[in-house]
Backbone bond lengths (Angstrom), bond angles and torsions (degrees), N, CA, C in turn:
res aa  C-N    CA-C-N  psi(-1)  N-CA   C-N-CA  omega(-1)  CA-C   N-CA-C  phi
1 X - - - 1.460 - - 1.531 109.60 -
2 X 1.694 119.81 137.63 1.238 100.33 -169.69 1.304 102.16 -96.04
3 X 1.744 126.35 -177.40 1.037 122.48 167.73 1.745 122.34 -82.64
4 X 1.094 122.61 154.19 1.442 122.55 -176.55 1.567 104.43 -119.56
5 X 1.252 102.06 130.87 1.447 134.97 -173.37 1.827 110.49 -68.86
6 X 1.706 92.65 158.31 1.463 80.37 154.02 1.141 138.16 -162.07
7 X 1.491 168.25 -171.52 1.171 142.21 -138.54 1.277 117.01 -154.62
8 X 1.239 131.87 171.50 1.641 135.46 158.37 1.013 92.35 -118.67
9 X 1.434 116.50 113.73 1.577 110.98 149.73 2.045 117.56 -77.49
10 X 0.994 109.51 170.25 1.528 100.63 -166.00 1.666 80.38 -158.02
11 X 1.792 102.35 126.95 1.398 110.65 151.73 1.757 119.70 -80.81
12 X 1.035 117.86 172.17 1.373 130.76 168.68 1.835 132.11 -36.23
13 X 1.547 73.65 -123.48 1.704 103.33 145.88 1.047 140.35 1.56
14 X 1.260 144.33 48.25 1.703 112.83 -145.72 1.015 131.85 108.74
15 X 1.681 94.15 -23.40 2.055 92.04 172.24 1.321 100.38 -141.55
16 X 1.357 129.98 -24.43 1.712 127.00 -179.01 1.530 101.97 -95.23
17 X 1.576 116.81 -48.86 1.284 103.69 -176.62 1.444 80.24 -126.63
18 X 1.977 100.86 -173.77 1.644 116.04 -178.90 1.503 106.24 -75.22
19 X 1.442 90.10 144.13 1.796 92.94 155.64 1.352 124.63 -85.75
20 X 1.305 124.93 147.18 1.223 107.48 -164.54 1.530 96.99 -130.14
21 X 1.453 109.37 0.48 1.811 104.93 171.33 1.080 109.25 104.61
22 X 1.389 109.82 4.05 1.951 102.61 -171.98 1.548 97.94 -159.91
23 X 1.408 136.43 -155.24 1.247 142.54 173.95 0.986 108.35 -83.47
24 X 1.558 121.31 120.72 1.693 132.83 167.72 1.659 98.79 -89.21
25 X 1.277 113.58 113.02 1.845 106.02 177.42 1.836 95.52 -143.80
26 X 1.421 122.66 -7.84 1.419 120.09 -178.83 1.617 100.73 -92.11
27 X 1.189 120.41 163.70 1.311 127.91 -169.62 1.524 100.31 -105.25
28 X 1.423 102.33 -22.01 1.942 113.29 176.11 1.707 98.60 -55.40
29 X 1.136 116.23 -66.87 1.693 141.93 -173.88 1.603 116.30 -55.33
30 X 1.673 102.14 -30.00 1.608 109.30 -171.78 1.313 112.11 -55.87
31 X 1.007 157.70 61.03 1.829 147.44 -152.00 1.822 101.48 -99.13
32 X 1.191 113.64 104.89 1.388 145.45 -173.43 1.940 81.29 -67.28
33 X 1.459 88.25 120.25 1.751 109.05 -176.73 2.303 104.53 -53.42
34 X 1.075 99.40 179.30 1.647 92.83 176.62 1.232 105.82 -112.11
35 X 1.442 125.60 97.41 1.565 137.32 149.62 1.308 86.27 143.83
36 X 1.319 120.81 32.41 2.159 104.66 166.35 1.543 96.70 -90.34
37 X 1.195 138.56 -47.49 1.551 117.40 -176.00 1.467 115.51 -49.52
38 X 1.065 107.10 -54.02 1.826 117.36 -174.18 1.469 92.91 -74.99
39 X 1.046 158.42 -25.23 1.704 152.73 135.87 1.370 105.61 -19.76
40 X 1.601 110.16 -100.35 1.180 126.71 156.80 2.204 121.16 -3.58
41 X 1.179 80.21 -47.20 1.687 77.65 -177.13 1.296 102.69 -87.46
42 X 1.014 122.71 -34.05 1.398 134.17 -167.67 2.147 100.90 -66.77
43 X 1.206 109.73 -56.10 1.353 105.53 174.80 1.432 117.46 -80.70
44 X 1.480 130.91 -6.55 1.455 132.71 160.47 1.574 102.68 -66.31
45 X 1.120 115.34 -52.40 1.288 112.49 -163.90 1.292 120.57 -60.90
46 X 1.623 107.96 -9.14 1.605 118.65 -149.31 1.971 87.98 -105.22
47 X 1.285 107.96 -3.60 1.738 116.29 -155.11 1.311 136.58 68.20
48 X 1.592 104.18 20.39 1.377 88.79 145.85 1.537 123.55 -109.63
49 X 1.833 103.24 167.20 1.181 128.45 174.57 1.758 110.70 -59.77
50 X 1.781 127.80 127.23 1.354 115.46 159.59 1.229 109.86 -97.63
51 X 1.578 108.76 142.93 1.161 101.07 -175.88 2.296 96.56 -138.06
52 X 1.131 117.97 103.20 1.267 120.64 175.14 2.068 107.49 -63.40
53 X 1.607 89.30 127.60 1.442 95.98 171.60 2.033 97.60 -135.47
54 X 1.556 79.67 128.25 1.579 92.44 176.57 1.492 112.73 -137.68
55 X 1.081 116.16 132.36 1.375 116.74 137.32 1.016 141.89 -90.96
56 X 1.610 114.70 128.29 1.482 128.37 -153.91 1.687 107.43 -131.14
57 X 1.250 96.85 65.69 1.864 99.72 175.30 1.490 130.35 -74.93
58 X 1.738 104.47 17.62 1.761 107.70 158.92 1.216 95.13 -84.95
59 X 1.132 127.76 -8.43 1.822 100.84 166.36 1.298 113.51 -85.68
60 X 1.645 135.78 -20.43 1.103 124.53 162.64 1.604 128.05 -63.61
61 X 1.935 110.72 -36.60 1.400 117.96 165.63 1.983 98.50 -66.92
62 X 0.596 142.88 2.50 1.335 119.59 -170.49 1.297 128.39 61.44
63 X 1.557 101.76 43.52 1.736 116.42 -176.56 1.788 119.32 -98.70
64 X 1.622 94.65 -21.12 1.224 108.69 179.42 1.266 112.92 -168.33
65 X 1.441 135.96 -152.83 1.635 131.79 -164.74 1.364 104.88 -150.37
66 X 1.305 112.49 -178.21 1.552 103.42 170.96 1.646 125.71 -84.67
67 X 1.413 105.10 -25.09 1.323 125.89 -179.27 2.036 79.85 -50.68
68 X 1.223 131.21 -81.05 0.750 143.68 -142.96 1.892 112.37 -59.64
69 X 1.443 116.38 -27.76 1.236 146.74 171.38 2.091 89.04 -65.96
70 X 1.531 117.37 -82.15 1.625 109.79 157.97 0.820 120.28 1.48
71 X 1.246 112.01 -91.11 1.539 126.06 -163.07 1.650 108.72 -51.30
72 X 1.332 115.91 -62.14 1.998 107.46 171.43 1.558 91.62 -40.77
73 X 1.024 149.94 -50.95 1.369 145.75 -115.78 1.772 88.03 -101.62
74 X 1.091 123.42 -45.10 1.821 129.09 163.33 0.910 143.31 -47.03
75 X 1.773 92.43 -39.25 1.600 116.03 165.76 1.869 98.30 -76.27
76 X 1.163 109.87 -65.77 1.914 104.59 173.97 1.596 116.23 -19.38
77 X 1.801 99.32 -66.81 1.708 112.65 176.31 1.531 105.54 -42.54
78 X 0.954 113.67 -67.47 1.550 119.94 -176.93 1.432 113.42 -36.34
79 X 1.397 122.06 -79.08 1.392 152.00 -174.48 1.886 86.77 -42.96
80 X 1.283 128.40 -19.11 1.620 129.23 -168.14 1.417 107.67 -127.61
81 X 1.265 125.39 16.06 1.472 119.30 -162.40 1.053 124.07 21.49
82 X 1.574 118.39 62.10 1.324 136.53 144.68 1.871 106.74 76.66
83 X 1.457 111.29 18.26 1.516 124.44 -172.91 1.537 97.77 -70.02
84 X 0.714 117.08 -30.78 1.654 110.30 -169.20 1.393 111.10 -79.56
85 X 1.772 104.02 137.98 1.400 112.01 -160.78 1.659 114.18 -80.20
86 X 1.669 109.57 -37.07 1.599 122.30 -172.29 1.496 126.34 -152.44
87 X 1.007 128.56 145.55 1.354 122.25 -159.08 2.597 85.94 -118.30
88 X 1.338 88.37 107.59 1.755 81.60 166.19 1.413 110.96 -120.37
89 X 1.323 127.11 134.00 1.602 127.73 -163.26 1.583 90.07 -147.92
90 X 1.061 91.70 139.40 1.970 132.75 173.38 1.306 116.82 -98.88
91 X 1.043 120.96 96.68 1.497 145.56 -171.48 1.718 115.70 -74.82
92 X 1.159 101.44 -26.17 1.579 116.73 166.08 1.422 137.23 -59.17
93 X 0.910 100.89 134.23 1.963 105.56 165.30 1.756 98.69 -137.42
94 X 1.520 103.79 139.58 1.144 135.93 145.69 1.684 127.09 2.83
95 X 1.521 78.67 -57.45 1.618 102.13 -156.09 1.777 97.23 -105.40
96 X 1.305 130.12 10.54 1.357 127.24 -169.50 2.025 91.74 -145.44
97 X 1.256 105.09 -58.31 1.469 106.57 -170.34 1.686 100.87 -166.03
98 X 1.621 88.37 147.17 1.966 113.50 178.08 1.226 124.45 -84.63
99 X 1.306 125.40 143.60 1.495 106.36 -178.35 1.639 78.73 -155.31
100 X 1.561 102.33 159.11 1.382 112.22 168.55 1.588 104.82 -110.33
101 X 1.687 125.64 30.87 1.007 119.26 138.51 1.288 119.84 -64.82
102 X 1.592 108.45 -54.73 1.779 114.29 -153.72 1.349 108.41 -68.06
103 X 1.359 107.25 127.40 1.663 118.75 170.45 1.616 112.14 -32.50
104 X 1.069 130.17 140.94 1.863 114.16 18.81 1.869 90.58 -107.03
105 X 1.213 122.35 44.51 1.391 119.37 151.06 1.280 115.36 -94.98
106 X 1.342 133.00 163.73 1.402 132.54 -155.77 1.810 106.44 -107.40
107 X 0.822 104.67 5.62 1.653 97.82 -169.10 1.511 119.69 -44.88
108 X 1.318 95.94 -60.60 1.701 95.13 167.18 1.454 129.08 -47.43
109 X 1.283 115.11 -35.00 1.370 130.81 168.33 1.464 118.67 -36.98
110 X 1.602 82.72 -68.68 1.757 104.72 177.27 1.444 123.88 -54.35
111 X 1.491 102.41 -38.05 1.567 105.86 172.71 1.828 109.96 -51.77
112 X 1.226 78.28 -75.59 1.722 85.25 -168.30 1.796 100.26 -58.46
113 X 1.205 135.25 28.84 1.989 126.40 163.52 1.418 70.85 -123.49
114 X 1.072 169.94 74.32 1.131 158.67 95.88 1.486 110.00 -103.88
115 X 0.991 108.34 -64.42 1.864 104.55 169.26 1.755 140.23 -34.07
116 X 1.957 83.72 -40.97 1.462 97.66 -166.01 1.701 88.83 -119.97
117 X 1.253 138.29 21.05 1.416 144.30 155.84 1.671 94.75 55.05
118 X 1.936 108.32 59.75 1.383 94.94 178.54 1.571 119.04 -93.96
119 X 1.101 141.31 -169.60 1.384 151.69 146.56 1.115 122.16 -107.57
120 X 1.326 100.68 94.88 1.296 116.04 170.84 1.585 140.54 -7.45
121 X 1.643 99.65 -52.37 1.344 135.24 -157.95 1.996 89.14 -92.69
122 X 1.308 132.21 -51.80 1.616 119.12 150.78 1.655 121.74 -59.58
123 X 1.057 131.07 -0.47 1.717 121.45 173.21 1.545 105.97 -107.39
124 X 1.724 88.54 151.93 1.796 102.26 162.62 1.132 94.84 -133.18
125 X 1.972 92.07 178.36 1.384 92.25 -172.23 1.613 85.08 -131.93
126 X 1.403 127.51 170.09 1.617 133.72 -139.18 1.827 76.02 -153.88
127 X 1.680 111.57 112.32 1.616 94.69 -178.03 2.058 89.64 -143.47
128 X 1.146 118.02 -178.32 1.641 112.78 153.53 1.263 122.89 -120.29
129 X 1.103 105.96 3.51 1.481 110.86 169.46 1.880 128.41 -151.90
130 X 1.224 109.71 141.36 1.513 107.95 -147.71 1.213 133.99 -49.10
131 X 1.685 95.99 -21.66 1.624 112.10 153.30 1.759 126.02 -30.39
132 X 1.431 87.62 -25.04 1.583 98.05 -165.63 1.680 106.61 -98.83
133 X 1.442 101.40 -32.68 1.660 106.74 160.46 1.736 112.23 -52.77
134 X 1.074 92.38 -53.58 1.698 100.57 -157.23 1.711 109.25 -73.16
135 X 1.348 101.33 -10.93 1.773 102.36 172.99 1.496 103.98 -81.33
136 X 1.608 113.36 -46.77 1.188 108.38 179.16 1.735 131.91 -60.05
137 X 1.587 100.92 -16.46 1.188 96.12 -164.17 1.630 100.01 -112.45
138 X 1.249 112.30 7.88 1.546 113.22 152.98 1.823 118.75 -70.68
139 X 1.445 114.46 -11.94 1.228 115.34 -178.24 1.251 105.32 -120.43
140 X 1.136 114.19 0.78 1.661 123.16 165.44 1.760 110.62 96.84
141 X 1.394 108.01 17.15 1.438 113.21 -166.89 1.653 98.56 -98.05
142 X 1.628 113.04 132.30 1.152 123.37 -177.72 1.707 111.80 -81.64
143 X 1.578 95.84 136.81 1.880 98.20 -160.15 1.948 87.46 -117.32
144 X 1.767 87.12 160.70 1.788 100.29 -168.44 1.787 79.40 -136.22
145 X 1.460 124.13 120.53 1.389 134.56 174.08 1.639 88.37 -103.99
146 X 1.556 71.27 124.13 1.578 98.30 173.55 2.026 99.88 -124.18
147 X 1.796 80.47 144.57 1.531 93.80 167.01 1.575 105.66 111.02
148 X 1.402 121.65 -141.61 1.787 131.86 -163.10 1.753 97.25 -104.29
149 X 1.390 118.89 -22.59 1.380 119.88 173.07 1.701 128.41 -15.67
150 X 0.990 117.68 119.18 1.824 92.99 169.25 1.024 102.46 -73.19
151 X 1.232 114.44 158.18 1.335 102.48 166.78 1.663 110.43 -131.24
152 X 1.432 104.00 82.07 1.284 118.09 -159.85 1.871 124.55 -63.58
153 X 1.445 98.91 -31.69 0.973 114.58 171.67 1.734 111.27 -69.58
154 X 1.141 138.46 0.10 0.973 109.45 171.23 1.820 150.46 102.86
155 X 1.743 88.25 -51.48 1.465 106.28 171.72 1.042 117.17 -129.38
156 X 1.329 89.29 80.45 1.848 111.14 144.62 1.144 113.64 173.51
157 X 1.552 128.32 153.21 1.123 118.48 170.70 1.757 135.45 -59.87
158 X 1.416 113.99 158.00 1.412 109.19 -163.49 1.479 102.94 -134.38
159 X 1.639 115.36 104.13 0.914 127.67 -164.64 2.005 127.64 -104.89
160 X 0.760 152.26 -170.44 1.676 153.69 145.25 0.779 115.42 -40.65
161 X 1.375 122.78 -78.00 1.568 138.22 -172.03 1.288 120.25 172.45
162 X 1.456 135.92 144.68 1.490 129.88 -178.58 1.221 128.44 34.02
163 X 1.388 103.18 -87.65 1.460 134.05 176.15 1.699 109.20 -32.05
164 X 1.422 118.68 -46.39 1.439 144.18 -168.23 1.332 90.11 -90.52
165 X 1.480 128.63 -44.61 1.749 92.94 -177.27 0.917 108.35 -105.78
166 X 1.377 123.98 28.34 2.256 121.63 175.60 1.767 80.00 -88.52
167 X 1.788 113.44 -45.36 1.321 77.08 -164.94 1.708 133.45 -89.06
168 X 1.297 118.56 8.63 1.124 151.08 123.98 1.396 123.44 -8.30
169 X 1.134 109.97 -82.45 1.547 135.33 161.73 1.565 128.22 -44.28
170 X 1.624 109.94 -46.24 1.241 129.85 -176.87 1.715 103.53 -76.33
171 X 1.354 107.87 -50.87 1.498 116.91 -178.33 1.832 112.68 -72.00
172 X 1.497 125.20 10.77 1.264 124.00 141.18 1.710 97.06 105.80
């Protein structure tokens, strides 16, 4: 039987780089949050897999593309020396087209525990809004809301930012 791995998933928005209230899709604008590299290294080192899950529905309005979703995503790699394992993005909106990628459905999730042969029951997911709880915990992955979020629901911890849930995470 082999062993099964496990991961941080990490949304966007809000926890890797700033939010700025509107669509981040320029790489000028992307501003990589303060303590995600040393985050980032800090939970590679520990063995887990990063794996970024976003939804990005200016590509469904026709605000931007995916190339363009990339490119922030290069500047991220960079800004992390290239630690991060996968980039999964949701192209959907609501109001244009459905996908059981886009949060708070799990699709993206699922991809990458199939890809990277994770266990569920060792991963969290690091999100700012509950959308990002509730994807994770359709696959049974324990979520840490970080940021101004309520976090009304309850289950999970509610932290600062990054920095606050690596150490969270790290301490078991």
């Amino acid at each position: 039987m082999t062993t099964k791995n496990k991961a941080v998933f990490l949304d966007r928005d809000g926890v890797l780089n700033e939010e700025l209230g509107t669509y981040v899709w320029q790489p000028e604008q992307f501003i990589v949050c303060p303590g995600v590299p040393e985050s980032v290294a800090r939970l590679k080192a520990a063995g887990y897999f990063l794996i970024v899950v976003t939804n990005q529905a200016g590509i469904a309005k026709g605000l931007y593309t995916a190339t363009d979703v990339r490119a922030c995503y290069a500047k991220l790699q960079d800004a992390c020396g290239g630690l991060i394992d996968a980039l999964y993005f949701s192209e959907a909106h609501p109001s244009v087209s459905e996908s059981i990628l886009r949060k708070p459905n799990s699709g993206m999730l699922e991809k990458a525990v199939a890809r990277f042969n994770l266990d569920p029951a060792q991963c969290w997911i690091v999100g700012d809004r509950l959308r990002d709880m509730q994807a994770g915990a359709k696959v049974g992955v324990r979520g840490v809301l970080v940021g101004e979020e309520e976090n009304a629901e309850g289950f999970v911890p509610h932290v600062a930012d990054l920095r606050a849930a690596t150490e969270l995470i790290l301490e078991g």
